[in-house]
C-alpha positions in Angstrom: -11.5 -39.2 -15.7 -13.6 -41.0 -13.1 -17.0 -40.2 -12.8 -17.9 -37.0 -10.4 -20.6 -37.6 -7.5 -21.2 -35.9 -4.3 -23.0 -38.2 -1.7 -24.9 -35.9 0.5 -25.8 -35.2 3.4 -21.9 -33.8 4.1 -20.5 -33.5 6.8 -17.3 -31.4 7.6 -15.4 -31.6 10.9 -13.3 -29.1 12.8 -14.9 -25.5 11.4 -13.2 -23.6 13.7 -10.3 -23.7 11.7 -9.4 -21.9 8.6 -9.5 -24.7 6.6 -12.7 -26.0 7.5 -14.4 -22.4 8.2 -14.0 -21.7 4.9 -15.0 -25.2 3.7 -18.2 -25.6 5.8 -19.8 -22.3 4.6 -18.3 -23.1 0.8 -20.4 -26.1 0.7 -23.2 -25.2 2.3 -23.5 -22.1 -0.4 -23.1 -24.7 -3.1 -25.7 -27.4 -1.7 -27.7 -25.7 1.0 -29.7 -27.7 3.6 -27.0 -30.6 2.7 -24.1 -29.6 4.8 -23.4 -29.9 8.4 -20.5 -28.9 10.3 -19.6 -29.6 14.2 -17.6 -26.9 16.1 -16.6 -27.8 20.0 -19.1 -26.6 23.0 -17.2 -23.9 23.9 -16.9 -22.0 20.7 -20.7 -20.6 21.4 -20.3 -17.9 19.4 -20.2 -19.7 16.2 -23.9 -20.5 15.4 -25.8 -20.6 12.3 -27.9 -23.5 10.2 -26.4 -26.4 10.0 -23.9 -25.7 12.6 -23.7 -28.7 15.2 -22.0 -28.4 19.0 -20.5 -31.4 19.4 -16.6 -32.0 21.0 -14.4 -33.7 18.4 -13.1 -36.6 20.8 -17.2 -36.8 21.6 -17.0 -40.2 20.1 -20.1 -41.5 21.4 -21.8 -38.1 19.8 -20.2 -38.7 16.4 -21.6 -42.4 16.2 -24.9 -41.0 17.3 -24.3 -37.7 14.7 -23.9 -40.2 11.9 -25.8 -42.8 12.3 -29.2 -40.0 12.7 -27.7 -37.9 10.0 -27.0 -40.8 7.2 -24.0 -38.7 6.3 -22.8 -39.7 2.0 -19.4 -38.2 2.6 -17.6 -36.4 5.2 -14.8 -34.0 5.1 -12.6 -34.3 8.0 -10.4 -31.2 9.3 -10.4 -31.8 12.5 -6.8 -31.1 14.3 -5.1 -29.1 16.9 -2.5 -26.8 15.7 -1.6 -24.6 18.4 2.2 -26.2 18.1 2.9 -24.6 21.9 -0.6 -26.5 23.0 0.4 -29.7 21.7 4.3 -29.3 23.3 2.6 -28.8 26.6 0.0 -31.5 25.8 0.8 -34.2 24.0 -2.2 -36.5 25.3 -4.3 -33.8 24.1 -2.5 -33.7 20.8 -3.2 -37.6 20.6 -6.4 -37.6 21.7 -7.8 -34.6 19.4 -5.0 -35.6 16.2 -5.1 -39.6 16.7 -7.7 -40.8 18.1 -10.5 -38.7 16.9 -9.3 -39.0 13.3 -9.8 -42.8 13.8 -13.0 -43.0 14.7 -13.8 -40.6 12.2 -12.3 -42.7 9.5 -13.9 -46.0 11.3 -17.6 -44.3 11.1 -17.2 -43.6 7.2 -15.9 -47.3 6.8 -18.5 -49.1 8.9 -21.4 -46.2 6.9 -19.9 -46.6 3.3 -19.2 -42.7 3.9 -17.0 -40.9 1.2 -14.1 -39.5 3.5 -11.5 -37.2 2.7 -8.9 -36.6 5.8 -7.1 -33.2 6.1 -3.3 -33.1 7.3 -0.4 -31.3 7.2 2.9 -30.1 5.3 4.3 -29.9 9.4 4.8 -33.9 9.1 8.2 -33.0 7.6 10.7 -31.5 9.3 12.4 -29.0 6.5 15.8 -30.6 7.3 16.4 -31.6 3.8 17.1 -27.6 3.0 15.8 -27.8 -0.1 11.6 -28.7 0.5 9.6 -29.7 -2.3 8.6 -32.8 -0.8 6.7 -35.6 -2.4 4.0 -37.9 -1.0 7.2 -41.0 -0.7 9.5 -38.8 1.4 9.3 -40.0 5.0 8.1 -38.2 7.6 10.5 -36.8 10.6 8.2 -34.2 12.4 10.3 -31.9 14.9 6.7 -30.8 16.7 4.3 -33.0 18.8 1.6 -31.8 16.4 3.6 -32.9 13.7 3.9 -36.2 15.2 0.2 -36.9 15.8 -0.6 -35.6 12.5 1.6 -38.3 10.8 0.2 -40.7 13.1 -3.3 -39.5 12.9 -3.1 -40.6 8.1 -1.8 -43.9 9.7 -4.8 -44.4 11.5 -7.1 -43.3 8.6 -5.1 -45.5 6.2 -5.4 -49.1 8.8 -9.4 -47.7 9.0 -10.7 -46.6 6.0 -8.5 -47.6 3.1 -10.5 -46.1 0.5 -9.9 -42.5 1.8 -7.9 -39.6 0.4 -6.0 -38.0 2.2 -4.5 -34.3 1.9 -1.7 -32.7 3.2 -2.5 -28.9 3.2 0.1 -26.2 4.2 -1.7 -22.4 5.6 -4.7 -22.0 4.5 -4.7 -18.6 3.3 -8.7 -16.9 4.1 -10.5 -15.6 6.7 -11.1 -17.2 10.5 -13.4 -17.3 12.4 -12.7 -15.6 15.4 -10.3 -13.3 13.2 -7.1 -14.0 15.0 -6.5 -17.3 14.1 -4.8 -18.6 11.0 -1.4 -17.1 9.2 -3.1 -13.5 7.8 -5.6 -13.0 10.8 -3.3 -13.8 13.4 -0.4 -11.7 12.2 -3.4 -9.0 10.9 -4.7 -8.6 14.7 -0.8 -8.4 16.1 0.0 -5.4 13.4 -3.8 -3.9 13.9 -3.1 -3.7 18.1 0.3 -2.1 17.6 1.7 -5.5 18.7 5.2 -6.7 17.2 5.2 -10.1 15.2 8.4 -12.4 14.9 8.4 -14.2 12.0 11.1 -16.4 10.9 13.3 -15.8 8.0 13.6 -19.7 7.1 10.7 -21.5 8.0 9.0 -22.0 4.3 5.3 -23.5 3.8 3.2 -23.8 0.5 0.7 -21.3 1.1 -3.0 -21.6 -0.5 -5.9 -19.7 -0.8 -9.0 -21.6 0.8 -11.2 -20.7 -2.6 -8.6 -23.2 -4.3 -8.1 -25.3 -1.4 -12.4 -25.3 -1.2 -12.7 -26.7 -5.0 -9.8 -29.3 -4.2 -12.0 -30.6 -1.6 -14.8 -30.7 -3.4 -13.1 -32.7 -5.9 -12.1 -35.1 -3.6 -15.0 -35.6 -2.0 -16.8 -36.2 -5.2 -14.7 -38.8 -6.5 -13.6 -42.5 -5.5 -9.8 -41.9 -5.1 -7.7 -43.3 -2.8 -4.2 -42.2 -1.0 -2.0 -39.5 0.1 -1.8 -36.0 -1.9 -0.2 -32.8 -1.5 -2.3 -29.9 -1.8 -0.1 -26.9 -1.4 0.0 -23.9 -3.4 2.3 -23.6 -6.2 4.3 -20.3 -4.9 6.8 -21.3 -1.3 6.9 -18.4 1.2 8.8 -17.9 4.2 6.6 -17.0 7.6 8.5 -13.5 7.1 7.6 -13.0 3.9 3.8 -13.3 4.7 4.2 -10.9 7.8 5.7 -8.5 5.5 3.0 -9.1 2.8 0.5 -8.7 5.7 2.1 -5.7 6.8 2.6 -3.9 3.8 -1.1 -4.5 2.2 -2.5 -3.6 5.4 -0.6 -0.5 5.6 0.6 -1.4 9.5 4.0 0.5 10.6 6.8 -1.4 9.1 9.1 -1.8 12.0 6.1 -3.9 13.7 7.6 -7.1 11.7 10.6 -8.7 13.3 12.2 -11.5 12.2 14.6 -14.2 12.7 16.3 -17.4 12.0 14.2 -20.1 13.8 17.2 -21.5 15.7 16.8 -18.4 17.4 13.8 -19.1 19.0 12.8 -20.3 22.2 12.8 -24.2 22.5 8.7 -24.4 22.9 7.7 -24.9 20.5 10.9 -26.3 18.0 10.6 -25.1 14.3 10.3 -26.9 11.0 12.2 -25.8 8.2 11.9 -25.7 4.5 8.3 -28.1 4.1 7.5 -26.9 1.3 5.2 -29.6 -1.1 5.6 -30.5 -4.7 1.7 -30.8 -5.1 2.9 -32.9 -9.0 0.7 -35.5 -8.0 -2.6 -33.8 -7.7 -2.2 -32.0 -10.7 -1.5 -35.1 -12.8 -5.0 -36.3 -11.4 -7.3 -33.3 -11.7 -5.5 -31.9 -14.7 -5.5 -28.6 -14.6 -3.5 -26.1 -12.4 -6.2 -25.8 -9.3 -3.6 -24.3 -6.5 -2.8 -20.9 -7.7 0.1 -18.8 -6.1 -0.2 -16.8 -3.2 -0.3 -13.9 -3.3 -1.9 -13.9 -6.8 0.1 -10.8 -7.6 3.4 -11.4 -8.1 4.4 -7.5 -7.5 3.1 -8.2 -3.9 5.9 -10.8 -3.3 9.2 -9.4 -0.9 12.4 -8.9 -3.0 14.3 -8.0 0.1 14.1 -8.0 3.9 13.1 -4.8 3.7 10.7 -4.8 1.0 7.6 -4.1 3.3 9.3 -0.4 4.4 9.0 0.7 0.5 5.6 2.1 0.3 5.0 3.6 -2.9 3.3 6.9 -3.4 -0.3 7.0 -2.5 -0.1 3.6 -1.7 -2.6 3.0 1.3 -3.3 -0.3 3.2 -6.0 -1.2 4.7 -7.7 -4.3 6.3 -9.9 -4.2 3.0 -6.9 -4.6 0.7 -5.8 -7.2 3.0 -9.6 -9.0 2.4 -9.6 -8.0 -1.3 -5.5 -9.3 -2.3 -4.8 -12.1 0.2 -7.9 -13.8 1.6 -10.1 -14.4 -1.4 -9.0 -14.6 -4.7 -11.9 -16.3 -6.6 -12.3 -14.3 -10.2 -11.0 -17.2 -12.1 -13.8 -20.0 -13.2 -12.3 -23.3 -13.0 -13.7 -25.2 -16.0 -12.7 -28.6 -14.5 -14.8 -28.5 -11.5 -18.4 -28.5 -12.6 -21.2 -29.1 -9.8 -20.8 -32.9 -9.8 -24.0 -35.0 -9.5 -25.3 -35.8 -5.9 -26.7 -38.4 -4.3 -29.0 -38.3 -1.4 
């Protein structure tokens, strides 16, 4: 096993989203005063120590960022995944997906920066029927954010050959603005007496961020190059996790519609089964880092109608939802010691 060292100062792009939320304040727990993240302008509301306002197609600001900083290593989840946003915008898309990722992956080249490049299992287009794709299988995005994604790890690649690069699926934990992300965003529908319409054959690989945190981390602290998958090791359909969501949180059952995805509007278009065989990872770390979710197999649908069978005394609540499907970190993972830094 190659040797395990963290170059800090860290830096980790695009904490707005889940995956990076969760990531910037992992780190910064683990090596405090050693971790900076950057959030956009507008997003004021998000403040704390080590938290940096800075656009993420500033690329004048990143150069500046970097080169006063002396970052070791940089974690990049930067990304637009509003699918509609990115239909409607697709120089946006570019600019925030492409373009951005390049000069992120040009800074850590040019600064002999550790970088490890977050995309995503949407780079497939679920056409296959069956999922379980591998690093090999080509991409065929059906989504403009699809599209830039897969363009944005051929950027990285011609850039910064040295860096890894993971495909991630829904980050399952906490946002920031708690209405973003897979739970939060169907949570805040349920919790406002809102309907949700989740389709019944869109499949991702779900992960909790704890796992996805200690992947990174791994990543980041070794010297290994290429494309992974990182999803978790359980596929779920989008109507499945609305009728998890649902069901723990104790929300009225007939709030979750669902659907076949051809059945939806034409903005944004739908993948299909993208779930990730994640074999390759595994082989590498050796151990089993990307745990099913939900943890708890009894919480997984059996039926369409699964989330209308509440058993007796069984109470939901938004604290259930926290306790079962955001965090699940009781397990110590033996094969991810602190590694050594270097300043």
């Amino acid at each position: 096993m190659r040797s395990s060292v963290l170059r800090l100062p860290l830096l980790v792009t695009g904490i707005t989203g889940v995956a990076g939320f969760n990531a910037f304040h992992y780190f910064r727990h683990r090596y405090p005063g050693q971790v900076i993240g950057i959030r956009p302008r507008q997003t004021f509301r998000l403040t704390g120590d080590g938290i940096v306002a800075l656009d993420a197609d500033d690329l004048v600001g990143l150069r500046d960022l970097c080169q006063s900083r002396r970052f070791g290593s940089v974690l990049n989840c930067v990304g637009n995944c509003a699918l509609k946003s990115c239909e409607l915008d697709p120089a946006m898309a570019t600019r925030l997906n492409v373009i951005t990722a390049e000069a992120i992956a040009g800074c850590a080249r040019d600064r002999g920066m550790r970088l490890v490049h977050l995309s995503s299992d949407l780079v497939f287009s679920g056409s296959n029927g069956q999922g379980n794709y591998v690093e090999s299988d080509p991409t065929d995005p059906v989504t403009v954010y699809g599209r830039t994604m897969a363009d944005g790890e051929r950027a990285v690649m011609a850039a910064s050959p040295q860096a890894a690069l993971l495909r991630i699926s829904l980050p399952m934990g906490p946002s920031f603005s708690r209405h973003a992300g897979a739970i939060d965003w169907i949570d805040s529908r349920f919790r406002n007496g809102r309907p949700a319409t989740l389709y019944f054959d869109e499949v991702r690989s779900a992960a909790y961020t704890d796992d996805l945190n200690r992947v990174f981390e791994w990543f980041v602290s070794h010297d290994v190059s290429g494309l992974f998958h990182a999803g978790g090791s359980r596929a779920v359909t989008l109507n499945q996790i609305g009728q998890i969501v649902n069901r723990v949180g104790g929300y009225a059952p007939d709030l979750l519609r669902g659907c076949p995805r051809h059945a939806a509007g034409p903005i944004p278009p739908r993948a299909g089964n993208v779930s990730m065989d994640s074999s390759k990872l595994l082989r590498l770390i050796g151990d089993s880092p990307l745990r099913a979710w939900p943890a708890d197999s009894n919480l997984v649908p059996t039926n369409r109608r699964w989330h209308f069978d509440r058993g007796l005394g069984e109470a939901g609540s938004l604290a259930r939802i926290e306790e079962m499907l955001y965090r699940c970190d009781e397990r110590p993972l033996a094969y991810l010691p602190a590694p050594a830094c270097v300043h």
